[in-house]
C-alpha positions in Angstrom: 108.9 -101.5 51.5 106.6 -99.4 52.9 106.1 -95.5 52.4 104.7 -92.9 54.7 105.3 -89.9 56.9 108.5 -89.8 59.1 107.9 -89.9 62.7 106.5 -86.7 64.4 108.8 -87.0 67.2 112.9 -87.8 66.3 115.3 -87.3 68.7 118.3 -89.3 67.1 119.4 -89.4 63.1 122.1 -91.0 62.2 123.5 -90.6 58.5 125.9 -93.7 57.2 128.1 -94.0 54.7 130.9 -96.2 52.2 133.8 -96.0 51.3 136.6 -98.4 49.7 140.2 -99.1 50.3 142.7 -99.2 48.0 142.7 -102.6 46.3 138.6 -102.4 46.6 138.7 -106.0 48.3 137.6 -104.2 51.9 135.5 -101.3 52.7 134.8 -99.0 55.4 131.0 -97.6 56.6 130.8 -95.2 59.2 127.3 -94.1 61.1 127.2 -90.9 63.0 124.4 -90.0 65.5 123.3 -86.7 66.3 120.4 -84.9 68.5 117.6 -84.1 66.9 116.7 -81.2 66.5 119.9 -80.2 68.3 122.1 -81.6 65.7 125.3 -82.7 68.5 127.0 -85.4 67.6 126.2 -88.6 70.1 127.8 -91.1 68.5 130.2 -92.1 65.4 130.7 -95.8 64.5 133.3 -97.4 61.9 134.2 -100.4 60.4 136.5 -102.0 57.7 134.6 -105.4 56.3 136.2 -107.5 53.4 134.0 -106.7 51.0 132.4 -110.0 48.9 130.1 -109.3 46.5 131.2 -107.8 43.3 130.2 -104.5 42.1 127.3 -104.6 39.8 125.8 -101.7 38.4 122.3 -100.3 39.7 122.6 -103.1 42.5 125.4 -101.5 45.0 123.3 -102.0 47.9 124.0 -105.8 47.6 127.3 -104.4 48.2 127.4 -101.9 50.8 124.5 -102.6 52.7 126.1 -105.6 54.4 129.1 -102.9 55.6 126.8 -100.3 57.0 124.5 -103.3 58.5 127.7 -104.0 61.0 128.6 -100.4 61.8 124.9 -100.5 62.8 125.0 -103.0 65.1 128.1 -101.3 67.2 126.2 -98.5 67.6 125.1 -97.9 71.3 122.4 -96.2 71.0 120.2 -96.8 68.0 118.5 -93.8 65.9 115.1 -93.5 64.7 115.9 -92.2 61.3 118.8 -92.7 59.1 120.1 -90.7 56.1 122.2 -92.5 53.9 124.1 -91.3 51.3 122.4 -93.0 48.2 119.3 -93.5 46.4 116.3 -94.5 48.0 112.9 -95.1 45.4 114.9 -92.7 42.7 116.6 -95.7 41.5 116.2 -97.5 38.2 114.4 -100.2 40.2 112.9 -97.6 42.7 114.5 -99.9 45.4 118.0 -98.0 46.0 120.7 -98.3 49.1 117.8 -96.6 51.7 115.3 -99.0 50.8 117.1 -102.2 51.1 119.2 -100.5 54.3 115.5 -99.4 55.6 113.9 -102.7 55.2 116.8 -104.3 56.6 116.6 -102.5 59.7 113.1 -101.9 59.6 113.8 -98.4 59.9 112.8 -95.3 58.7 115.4 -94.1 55.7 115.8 -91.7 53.4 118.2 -91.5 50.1 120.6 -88.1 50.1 123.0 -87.7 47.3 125.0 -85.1 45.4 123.7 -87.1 41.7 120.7 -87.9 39.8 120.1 -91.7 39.2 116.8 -91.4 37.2 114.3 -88.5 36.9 114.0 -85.2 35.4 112.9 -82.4 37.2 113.1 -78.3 37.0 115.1 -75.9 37.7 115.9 -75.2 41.1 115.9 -71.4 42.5 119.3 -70.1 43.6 118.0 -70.0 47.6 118.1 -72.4 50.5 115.0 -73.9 50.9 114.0 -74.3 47.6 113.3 -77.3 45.8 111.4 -79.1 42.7 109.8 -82.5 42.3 111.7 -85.5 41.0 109.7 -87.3 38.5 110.4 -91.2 37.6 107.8 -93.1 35.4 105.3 -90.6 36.2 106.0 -91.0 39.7 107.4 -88.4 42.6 110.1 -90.2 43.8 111.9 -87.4 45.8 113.3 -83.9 45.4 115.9 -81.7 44.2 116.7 -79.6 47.4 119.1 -76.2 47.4 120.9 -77.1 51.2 122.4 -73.7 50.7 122.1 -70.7 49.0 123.7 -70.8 45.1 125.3 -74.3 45.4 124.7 -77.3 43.5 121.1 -78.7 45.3 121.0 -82.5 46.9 118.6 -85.2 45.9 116.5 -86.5 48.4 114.3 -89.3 47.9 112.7 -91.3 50.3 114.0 -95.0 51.5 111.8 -97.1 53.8 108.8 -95.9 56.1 109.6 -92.5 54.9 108.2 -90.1 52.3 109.1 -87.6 49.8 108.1 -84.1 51.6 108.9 -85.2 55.2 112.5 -86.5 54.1 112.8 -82.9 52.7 112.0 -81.5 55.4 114.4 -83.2 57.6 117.0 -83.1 54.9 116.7 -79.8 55.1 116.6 -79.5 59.4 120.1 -81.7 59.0 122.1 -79.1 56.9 123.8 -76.7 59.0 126.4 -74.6 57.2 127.3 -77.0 54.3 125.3 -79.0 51.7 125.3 -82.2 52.8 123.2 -83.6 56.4 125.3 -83.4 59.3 124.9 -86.7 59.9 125.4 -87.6 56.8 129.1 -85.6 56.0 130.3 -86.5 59.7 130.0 -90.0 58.2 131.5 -89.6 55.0 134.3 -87.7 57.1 134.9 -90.7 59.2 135.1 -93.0 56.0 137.4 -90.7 54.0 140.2 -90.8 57.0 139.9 -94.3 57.7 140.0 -94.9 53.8 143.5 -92.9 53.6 145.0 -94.6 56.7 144.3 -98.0 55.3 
């Protein structure tokens, strides 16, 4: 796993995302491509995949990263950043669902989630844009990011070939009028219907 600057120029992000049918033996991931910075959906992939490995706290991406690895590979055109919604290095092992998904891939990821894993950090001011350091160990291992204006701020940490101020940045490029990435809540839109129909 590697850490560094996201590339300069992205013109697809894709954001992915889990979710479990009733039962819990099957699961669905979705991916959703959009523009960058244009933010227009391109493309939206989903599957439903038996799921086989058992859940098993702090290791989920043993679990889901095998379901969003074949909604990946249905995708026609393939992105050159994804967000996924969990941890990337804030994660008790510092290796979280964007690392493993990242290295996997061998793609730039970065971790996006509504809850703290590890870390403490400071309070957040009440406006978009603002943010504080997430701190692990004595190590920065992402962000606490206000998306928008007085509601509950995201935490962004940084996967695999990424790093913790440009995956704010693009975080923060990704959220149009709600708090989660675009490409990230298309996704988790996508799994929550299929998950109800199933």
């Amino acid at each position: 796993m590697a850490l560094k600057p996201l590339p300069e120029e992205i013109t697809l992000v894709a954001g992915a995302d889990v979710g479990y049918c009733r039962g819990r033996d099957a699961g669905v991931a979705a991916v959703a491509v959009y523009t960058f910075p244009g933010l227009e959906l391109k493309e939206l992939v989903r599957v439903k995949v038996r799921i086989v490995y058992p859940y098993v706290p702090g290791l989920l991406s043993f679990r889901e990263t095998p379901l969003l690895l074949k909604a990946y590979e249905e995708l026609q055109e393939k992105p050159e950043v994804v967000l996924c919604d969990g941890q990337g290095v804030a994660h008790p092992r510092k290796f979280g669902l964007a690392s493993h998904l990242g290295l996997w891939l061998n793609l730039p990821t970065v971790g996006c989630t509504k809850t703290r894993l590890v870390g403490t950090h400071g309070r957040v001011g009440p406006n978009r844009g603002q943010y504080r350091s997430l701190l692990y160990q004595g190590d920065k291992v992402g962000v606490v990011l206000r998306t928008r204006t007085k509601v509950k701020p995201l935490y962004v940490s940084p996967g695999h070939l990424a790093e913790v101020d440009s995956s704010r940045k693009l975080v923060e490029r990704c959220c149009l009028k709600y708090r989660l990435p675009e490409p990230i809540r298309q996704a988790h839109l996508a799994v929550q219907k299929a998950v109800r129909g199933a």
